[in-house]
C-alpha positions, 0 to 999 in steps of 0.5 A: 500500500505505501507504493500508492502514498503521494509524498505530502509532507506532514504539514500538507496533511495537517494543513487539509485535516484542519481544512476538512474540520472547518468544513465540518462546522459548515452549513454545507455539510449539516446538508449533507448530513442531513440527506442521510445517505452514505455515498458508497452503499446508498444506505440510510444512516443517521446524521450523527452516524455519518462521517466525512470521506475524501474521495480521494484521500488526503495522503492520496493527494486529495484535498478538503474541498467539497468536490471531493467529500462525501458523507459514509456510513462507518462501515464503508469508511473504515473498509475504503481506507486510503484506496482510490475510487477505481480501487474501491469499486474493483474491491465493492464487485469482488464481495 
């Protein structure tokens, strides 16, 4: 897995961490939160069971805009990891 790690230094990350956690107090994503859907399984979730996933991660080269944060169930957060959405939907059709 390390091979696929961008090389960000670890001001970068703590830089987009802090940006994702401003975008958390949004209004924005009190919306997404709201919808109750998890962007993977399309399950309903609770807003508070809802957490904040960069679609590609942070240690990918993502970054904390909301093009590229959606909400997830805590089921499919914890299974993405750090993969990328090609890697993830070939890891989803092999279950």
């Amino acid at each position: 897995m390390n091979s696929f790690i961008i090389d960000m230094t670890e001001g970068d990350i703590r830089k987009e961490r802090s940006i994702a956690r401003e975008l958390r107090k949004s209004i924005w994503w009190k919306r997404k939160c709201a919808d109750g859907k998890c962007y993977y399984c399309n399950s309903t979730v609770s807003p508070e069971n809802l957490t904040m996933d960069h679609i590609v991660p942070i240690v990918r080269g993502g970054r904390s805009i909301k093009s590229n944060i959606v909400t997830a169930c805590k089921e499919c957060n914890n299974k993405k990891k750090y993969l990328l959405p090609i890697e993830w939907d070939e890891y989803l059709y092999s279950m």
